[in-house]
C-alpha positions as CSV (number, residue, x, y, z in Angstrom):
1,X,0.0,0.0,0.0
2,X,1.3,3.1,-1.0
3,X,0.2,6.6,0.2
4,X,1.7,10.1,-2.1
5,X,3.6,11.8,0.4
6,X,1.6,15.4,-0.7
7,X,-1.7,13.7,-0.3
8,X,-0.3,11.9,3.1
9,X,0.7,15.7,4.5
10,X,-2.4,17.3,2.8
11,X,-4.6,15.0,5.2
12,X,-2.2,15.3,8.4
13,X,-2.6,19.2,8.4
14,X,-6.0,18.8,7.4
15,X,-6.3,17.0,10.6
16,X,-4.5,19.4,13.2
17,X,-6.3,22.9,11.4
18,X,-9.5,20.9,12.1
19,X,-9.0,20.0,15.3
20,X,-8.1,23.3,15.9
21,X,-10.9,25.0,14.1
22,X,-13.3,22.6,16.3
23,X,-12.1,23.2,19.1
24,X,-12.3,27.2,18.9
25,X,-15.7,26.7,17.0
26,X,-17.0,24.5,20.1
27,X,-15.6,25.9,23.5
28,X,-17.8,28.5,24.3
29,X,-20.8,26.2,24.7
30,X,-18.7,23.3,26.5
31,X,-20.9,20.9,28.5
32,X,-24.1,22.6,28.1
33,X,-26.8,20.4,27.6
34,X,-29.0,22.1,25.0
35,X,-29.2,23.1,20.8
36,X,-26.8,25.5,20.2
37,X,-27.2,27.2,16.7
38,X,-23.8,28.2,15.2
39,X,-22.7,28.6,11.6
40,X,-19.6,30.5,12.7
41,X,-17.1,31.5,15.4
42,X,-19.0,33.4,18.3
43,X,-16.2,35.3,19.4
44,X,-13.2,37.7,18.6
45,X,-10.1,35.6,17.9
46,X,-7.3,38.0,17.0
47,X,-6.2,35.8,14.0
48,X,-5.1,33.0,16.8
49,X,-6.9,29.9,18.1
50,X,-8.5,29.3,21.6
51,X,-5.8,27.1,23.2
52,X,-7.5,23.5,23.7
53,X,-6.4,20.4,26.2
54,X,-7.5,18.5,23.1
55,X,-4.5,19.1,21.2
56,X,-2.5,19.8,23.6
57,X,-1.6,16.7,25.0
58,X,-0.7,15.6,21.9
59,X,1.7,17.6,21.5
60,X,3.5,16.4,24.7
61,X,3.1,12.4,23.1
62,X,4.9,13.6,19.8
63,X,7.5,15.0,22.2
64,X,7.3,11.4,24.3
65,X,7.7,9.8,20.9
66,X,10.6,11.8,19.5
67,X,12.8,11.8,23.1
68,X,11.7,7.8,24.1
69,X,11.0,6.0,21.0
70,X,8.0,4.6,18.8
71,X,7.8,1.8,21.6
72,X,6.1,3.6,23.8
73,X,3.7,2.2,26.3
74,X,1.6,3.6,28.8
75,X,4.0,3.0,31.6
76,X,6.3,6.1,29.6
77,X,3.6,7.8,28.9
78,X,2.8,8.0,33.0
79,X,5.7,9.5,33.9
80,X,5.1,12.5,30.9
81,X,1.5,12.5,32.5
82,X,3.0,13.6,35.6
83,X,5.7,15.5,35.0
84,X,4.4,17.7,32.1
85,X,0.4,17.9,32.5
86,X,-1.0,20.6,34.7
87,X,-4.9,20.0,35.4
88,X,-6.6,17.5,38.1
89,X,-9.6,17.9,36.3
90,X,-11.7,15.0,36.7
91,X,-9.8,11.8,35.2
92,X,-7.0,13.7,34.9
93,X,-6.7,14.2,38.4
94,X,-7.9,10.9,39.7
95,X,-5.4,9.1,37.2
96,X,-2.3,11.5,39.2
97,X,-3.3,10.7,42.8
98,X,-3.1,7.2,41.5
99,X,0.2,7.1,40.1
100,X,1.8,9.4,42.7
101,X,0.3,6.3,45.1
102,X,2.6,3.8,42.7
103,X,-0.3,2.4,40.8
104,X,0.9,1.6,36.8
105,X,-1.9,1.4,34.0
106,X,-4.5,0.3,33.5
107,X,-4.9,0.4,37.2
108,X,-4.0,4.5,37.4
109,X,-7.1,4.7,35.2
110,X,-9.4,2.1,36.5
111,X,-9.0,2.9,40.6
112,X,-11.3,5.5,42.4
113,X,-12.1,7.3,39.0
114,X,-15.7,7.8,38.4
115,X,-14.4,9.6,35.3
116,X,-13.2,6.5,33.9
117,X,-16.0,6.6,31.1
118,X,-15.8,10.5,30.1
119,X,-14.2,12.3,27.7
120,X,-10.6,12.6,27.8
121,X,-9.2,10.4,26.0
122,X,-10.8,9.9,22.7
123,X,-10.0,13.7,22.2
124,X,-6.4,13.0,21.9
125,X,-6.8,9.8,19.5
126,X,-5.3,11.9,16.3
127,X,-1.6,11.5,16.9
128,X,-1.9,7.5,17.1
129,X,-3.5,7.6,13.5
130,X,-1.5,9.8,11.7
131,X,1.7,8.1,12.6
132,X,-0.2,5.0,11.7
133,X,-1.8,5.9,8.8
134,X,-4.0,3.3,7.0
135,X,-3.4,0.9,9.9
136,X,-6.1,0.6,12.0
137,X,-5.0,-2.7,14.4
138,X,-1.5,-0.1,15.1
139,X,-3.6,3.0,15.9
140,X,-5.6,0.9,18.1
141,X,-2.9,-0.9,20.0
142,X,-1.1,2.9,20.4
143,X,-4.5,4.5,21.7
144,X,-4.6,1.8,24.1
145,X,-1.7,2.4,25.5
146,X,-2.5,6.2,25.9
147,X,-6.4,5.8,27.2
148,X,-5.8,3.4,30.0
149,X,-3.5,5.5,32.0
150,X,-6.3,7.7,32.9
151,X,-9.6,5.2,32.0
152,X,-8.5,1.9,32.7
153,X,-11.1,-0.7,32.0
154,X,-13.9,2.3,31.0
155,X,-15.8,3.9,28.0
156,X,-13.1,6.1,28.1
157,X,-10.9,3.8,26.8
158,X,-13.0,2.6,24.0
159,X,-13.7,5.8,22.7
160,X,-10.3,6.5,21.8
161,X,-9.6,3.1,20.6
162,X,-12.7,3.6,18.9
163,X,-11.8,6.9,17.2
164,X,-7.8,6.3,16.6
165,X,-9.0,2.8,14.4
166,X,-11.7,5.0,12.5
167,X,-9.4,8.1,11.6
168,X,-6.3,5.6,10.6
169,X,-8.8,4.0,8.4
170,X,-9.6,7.4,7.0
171,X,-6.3,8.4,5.2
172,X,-7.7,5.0,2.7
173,X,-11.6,4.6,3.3
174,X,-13.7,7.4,2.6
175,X,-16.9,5.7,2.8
176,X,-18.3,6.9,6.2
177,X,-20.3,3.8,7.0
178,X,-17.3,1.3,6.4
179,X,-15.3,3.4,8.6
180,X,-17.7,3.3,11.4
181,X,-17.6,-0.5,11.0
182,X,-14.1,-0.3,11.1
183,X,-14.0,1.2,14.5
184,X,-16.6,-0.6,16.0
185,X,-14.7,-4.3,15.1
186,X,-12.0,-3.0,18.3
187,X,-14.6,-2.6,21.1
188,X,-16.5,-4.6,22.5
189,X,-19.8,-5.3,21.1
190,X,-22.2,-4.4,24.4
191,X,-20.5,-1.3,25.5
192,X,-21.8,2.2,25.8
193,X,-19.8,3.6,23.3
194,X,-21.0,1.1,20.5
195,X,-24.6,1.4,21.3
196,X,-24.3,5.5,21.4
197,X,-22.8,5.0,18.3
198,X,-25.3,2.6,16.7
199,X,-28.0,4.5,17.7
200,X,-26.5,7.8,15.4
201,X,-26.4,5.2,12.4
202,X,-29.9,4.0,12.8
203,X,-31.6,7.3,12.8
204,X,-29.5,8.3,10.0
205,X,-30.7,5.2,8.1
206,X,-34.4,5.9,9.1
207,X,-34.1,9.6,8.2
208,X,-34.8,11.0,11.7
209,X,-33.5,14.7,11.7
210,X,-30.7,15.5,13.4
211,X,-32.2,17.0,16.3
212,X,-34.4,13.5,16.7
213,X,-31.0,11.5,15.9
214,X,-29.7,13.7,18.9
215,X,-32.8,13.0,20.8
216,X,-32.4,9.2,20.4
217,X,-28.6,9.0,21.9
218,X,-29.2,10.8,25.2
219,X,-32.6,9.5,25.7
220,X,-30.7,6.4,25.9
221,X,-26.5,7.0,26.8
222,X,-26.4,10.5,28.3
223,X,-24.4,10.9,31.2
224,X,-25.0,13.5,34.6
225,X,-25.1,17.5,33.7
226,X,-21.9,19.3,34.2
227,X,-21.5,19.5,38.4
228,X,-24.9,17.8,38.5
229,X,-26.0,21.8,38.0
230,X,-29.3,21.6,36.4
231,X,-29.1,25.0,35.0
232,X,-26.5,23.7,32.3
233,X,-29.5,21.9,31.0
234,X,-31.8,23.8,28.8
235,X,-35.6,24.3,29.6
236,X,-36.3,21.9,26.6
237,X,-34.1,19.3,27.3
238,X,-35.3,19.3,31.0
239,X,-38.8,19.0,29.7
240,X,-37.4,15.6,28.0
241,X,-35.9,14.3,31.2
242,X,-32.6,15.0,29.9
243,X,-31.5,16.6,33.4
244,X,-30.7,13.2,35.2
245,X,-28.1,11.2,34.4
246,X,-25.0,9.1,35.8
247,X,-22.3,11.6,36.7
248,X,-18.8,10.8,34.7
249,X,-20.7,8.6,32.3
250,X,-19.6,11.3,29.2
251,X,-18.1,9.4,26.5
252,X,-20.8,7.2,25.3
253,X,-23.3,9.5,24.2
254,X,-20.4,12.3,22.6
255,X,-19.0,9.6,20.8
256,X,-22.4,9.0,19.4
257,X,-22.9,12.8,18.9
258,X,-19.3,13.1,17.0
259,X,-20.8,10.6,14.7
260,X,-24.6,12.2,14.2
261,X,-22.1,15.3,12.6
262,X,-20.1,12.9,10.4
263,X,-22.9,11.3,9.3
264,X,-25.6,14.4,8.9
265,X,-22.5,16.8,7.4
266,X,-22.7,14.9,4.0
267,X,-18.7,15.9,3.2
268,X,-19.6,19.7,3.9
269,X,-16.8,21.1,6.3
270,X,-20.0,23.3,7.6
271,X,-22.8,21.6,7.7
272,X,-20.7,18.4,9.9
273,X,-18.7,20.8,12.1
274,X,-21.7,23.0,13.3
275,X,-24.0,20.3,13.4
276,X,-21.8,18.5,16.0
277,X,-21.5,21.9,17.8
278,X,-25.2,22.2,17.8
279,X,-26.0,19.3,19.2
280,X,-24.3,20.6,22.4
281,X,-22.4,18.3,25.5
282,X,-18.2,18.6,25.4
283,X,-18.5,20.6,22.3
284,X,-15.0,21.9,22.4
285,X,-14.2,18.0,22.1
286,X,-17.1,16.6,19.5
287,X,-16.4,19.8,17.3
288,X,-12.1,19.3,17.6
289,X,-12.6,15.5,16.8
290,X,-14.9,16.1,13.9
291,X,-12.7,18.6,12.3
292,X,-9.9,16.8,12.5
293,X,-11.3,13.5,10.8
294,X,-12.8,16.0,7.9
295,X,-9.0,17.1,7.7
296,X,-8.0,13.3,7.4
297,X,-11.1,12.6,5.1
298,X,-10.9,15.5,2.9
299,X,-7.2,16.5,2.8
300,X,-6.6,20.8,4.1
301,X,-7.7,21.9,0.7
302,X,-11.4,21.2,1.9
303,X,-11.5,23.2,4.6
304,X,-13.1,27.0,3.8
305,X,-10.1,29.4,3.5
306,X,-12.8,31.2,6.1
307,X,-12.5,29.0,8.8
308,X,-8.6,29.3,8.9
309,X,-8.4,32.9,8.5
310,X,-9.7,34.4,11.8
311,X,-7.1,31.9,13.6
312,X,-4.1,31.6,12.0
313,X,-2.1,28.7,12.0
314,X,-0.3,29.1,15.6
315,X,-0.8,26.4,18.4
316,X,-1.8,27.5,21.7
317,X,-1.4,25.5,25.2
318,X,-3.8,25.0,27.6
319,X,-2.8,22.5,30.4
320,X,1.2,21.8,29.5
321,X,4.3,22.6,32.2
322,X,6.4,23.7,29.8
323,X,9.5,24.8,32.0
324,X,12.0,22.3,30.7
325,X,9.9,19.9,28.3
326,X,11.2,20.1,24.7
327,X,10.3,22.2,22.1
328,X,6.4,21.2,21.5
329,X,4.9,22.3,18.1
330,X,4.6,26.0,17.1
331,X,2.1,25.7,14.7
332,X,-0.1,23.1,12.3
333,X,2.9,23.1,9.9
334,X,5.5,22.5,12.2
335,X,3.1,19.5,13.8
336,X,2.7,17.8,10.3
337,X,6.2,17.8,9.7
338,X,7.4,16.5,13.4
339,X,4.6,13.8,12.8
340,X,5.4,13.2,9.4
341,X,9.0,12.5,10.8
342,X,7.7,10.2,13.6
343,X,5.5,8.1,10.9
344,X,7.9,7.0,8.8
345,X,9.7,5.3,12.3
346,X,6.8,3.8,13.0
347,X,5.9,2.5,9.7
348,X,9.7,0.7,9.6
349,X,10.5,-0.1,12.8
350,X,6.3,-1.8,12.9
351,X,6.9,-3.2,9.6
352,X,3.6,-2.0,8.6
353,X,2.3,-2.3,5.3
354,X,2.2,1.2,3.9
355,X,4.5,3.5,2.4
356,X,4.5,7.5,2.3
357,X,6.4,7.9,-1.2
358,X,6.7,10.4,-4.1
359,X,4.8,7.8,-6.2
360,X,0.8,7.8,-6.8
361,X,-1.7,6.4,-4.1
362,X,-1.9,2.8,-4.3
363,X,-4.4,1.3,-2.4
364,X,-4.5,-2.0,-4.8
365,X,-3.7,-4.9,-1.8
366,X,-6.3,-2.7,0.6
367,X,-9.3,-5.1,1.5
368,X,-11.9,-4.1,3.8
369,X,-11.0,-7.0,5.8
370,X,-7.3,-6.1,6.1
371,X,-8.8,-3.3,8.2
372,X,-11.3,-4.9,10.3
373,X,-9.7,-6.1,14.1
374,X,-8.7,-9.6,13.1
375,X,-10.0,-10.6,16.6
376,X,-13.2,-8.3,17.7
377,X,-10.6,-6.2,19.5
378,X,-10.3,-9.0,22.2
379,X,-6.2,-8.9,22.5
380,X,-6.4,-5.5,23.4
381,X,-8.7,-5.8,26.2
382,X,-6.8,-9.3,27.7
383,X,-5.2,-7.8,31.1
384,X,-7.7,-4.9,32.5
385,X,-6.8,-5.6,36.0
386,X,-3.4,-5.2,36.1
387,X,-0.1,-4.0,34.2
388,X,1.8,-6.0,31.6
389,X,5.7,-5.8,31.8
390,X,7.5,-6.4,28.6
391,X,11.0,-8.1,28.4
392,X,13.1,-8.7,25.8
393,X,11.5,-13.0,25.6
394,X,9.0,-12.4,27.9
395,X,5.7,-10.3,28.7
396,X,4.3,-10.4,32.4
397,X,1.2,-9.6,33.3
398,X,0.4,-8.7,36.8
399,X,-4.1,-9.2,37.8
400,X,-4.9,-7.7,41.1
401,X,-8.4,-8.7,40.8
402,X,-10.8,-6.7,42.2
403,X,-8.2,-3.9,42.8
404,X,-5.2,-2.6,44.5
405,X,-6.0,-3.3,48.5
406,X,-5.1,-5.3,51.0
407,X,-5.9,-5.4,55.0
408,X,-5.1,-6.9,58.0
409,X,-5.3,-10.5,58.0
410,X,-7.9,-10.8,55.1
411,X,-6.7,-13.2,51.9
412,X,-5.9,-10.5,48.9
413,X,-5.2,-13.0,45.2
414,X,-3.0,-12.1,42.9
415,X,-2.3,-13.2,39.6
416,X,0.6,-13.0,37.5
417,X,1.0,-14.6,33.7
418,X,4.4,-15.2,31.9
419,X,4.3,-15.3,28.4
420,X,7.2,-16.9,26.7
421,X,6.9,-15.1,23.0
422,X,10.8,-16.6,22.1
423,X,11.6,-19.8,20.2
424,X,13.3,-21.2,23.3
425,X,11.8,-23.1,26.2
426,X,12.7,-21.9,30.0
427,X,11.9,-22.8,33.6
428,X,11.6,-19.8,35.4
429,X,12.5,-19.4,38.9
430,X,9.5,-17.1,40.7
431,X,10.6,-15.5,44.2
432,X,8.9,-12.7,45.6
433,X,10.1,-10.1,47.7
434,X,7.5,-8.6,50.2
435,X,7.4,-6.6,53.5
436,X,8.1,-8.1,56.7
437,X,5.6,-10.2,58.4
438,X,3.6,-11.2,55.4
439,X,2.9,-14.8,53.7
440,X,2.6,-15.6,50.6
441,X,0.9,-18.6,49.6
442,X,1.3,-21.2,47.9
443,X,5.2,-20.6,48.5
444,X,7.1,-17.5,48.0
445,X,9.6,-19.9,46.0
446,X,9.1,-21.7,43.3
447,X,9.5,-22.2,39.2
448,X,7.4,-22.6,35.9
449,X,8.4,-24.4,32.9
450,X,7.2,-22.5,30.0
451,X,7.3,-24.1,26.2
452,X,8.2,-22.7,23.1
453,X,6.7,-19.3,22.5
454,X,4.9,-20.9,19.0
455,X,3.6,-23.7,21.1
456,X,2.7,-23.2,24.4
457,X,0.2,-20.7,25.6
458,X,0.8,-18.3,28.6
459,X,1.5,-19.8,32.4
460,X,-0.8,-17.9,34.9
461,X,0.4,-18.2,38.7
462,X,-2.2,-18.0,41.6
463,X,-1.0,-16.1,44.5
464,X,-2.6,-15.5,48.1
465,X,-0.9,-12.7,49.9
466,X,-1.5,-12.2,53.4
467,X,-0.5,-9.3,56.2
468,X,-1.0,-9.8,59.6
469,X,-1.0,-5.7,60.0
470,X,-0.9,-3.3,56.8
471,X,1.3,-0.4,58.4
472,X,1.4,1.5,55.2
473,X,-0.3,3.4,52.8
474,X,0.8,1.8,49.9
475,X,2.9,-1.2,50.2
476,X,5.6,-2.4,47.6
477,X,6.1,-6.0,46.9
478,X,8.5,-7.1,44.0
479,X,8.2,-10.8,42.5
480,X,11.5,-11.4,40.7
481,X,12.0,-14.0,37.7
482,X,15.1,-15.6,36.5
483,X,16.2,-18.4,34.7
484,X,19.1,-20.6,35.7
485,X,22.0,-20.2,33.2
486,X,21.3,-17.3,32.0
487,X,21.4,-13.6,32.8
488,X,18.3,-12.3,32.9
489,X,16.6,-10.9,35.6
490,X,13.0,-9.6,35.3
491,X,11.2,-7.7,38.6
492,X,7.9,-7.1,38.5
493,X,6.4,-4.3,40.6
494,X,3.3,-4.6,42.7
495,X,1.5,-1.9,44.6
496,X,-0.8,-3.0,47.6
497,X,-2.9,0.0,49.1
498,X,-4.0,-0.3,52.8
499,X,-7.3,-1.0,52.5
500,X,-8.6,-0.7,56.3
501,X,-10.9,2.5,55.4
502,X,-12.0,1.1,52.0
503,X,-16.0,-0.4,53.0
504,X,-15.9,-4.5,53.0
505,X,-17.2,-4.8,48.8
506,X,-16.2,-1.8,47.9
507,X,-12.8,-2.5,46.6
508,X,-13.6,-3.0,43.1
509,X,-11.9,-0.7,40.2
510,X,-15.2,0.1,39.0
């Protein structure tokens, strides 16, 4: 598959002035539950953009991806989170306190974080399918990595898998009902986000209007109003019962909204950003997402010379420390080339099957199938309760069941799974290392033979840990692997929080 390098750029900044442009067009009505009726900015812009946590968080990944490497994970990706962003809004917040306590993805995303299934992650799903271009099952493995660090196992998560497959798709798929198929093949089939998204296509099939399609998705996936305020809830949507809803539960129904405009817009750069505005909720979001994958879509040559004008091409942060990160992106231009750069790493060091060239589009050997998940999405989703730790022959993933706690004399299990993914068989010697006074059962000790990598499947290990008194807030423990006769040495991690306040039952993630 081959993909003109000018058309392949054309779509990239097509993508950032979009998602700029949105995100102007859409903040002054953020989180306001009502119709809206824009066909234009609302307010003075001075030839620049409003600055927007949308984009501006990817910025700091292409910075992650330049200074660590295209084989970044969500543990790297943590310590940027920390250092670099600013806010404790929300998920962003909940997801800090977590990892400051020592707890890795998914489980920084999943603990104490009734914002698990809002909105802030499938806003920054562009990055992931721009270096990916055309590659779908990549894009979604990348925005994986990114969502869970603040949305664990929640809607959150799916949405930006959900959005990063659909707009990698889009630099070779124009046809937006393929592409929504596309996306919905890497999340499960039952979840919010799939339903919200569902219910946009079948009103657009039945020829609802756009305010019924609208309708339709938060009679049935709307989350709480912002603060639980009802006055951020217009007098007709109060009228419709639109008022109540679970708080934090965002993501399904603007996900669904995003896709209304898509759909309802026709291939008019008007018509789908301003109805996605108008539909109101996290507008600066819905409206930065659909004008980015317009951009992808359509190429920068699509979008109105009118839009772009009032501001500019500058970028403007929102929520980044930038004190000593590196130089982030000045502007759309300097963004496409930087991710242009990034793209081709990814694209050699992946082995992916696309070329940017100076040749003509080829999209010849493209299949719908090639760009369907080849498994429903399910390898993605295979640890939620727990970190995986990657070695150089072996991955390790750690399941703390139903979450991170542990108290006085009461059982907590623990799982951990070794993979062997080399051609060379091993028994592995398992020891853990844990604070004084505690047991673990069956034995501390012990080893696992593990088969080839292309034979045998994954070893999982059944712990019980047990302390007679927790004395600390959160409690290390390190299980270390090694094989005889050979060097390596592989420690795993694990973070135990004292549990003694947390209510009997109530120390699930969800």
């Amino acid at each position: 598959m081959i993909l003109n390098r000018d058309e392949y750029r054309s779509k990239v900044l097509g993508c950032w002035m979009g998602k700029n442009i949105g995100g102007t067009l859409g903040a002054p009505f953020e989180w306001r539950r009502q119709l809206n009726d824009v066909s234009f900015y609302t307010q003075e812009l001075g030839g620049e953009p409003l600055p927007n946590d949308d984009l501006d968080i990817q910025l700091l990944w292409l910075v992650a991806l330049e200074e660590r490497g295209v084989e970044i994970d969500a543990k790297v990706l943590s310590e940027y989170w920390l250092i670099y962003v600013t806010p404790h809004w929300s998920e962003y917040g909940n997801a800090k306190a977590n990892l400051r306590a020592g707890l890795l993805p998914p489980l920084s995303g999943s603990c104490n974080n009734d914002y698990k299934h809002s909105c802030g992650a499938f806003i920054r799903s562009e990055i992931w399918a721009c270096i990916t271009p055309g590659c779908p099952h990549a894009a979604a493995r990348y925005a994986y990595q990114d969502a869970i660090l603040d949305h664990g196992d929640g809607e959150g998560t799916y949405g930006e898998v959900f959005t990063a497959a659909l707009e990698s798709a889009a630099f070779v798929e124009t046809d937006v009902g393929k592409l929504i198929r596309i996306g919905l093949s890497y999340i499960p089939d039952g979840c919010g986000v799939a339903g919200a998204v569902r219910s946009a296509v079948n009103s657009h099939m039945l020829g609802r209007t756009w305010v019924q399609a609208r309708d339709a998705i938060l009679e049935e996936y709307r989350g709480g109003t912002f603060a639980g305020d009802i006055h951020h809830t217009s007098q007709r949507d109060r009228e419709k019962g639109f008022h109540t809803g679970r708080q934090g539960w965002d993501v399904p129904s603007n996900i669904g909204l995003l896709m209304l405009g898509l759909l309802y817009g026709e291939g008019d750069f008007d018509k789908t950003l301003c109805t996605t505005v108008n539909c109101g909720e996290d507008t600066d979001c819905t409206g930065a997402t659909v004008g980015s994958l317009f951009g992808i879509l359509h190429g920068i040559d699509a979008i109105p010379d009118r839009w772009i004008q009032p501001i500019g091409r500058k970028i403007k942060t929102l929520c980044l420390n930038l004190g000593d990160l590196g130089q982030v992106p000045r502007d759309v231009d300097d963004m496409t080339d930087r991710t242009e750069r990034i793209a081709r790493q990814v694209i050699g060091r992946r082995h992916l099957p696309v070329e940017i060239a100076d040749r003509p589009t080829d999209l010849s050997g493209l299949t719908d199938a090639s760009l369907l998940a080849s498994d429903g999405g399910a390898s993605l989703y295979a640890a939620p309760r727990g970190p995986v730790f990657r070695f150089d022959f072996f991955d390790v993933a750690v399941d703390y069941g139903e979450g991170p706690y542990i108290r006085d004399h009461v059982p907590k299990a623990i799982g951990i799974t070794i993979r062997n993914h080399y051609r060379v068989q091993a028994t592995v010697n398992v020891h853990w290392y844990a604070p004084e006074g505690w047991r673990v059962r069956p034995s501390a000790d012990g080893t696992v033979f593990l088969s080839h990598g292309w034979l045998g499947g994954p070893k999982t290990l059944e712990f019980i840990v047990e302390a007679e008194q927790v004395r600390r807030p959160a409690n290390r423990l390190v299980v270390e692997l090694t094989i005889d006769g050979r060097p390596l040495t592989m420690l795993v991690p694990i973070t135990l929080l004292n549990g003694s306040l947390v209510p009997q039952g109530e120390e699930k993630q969800a």
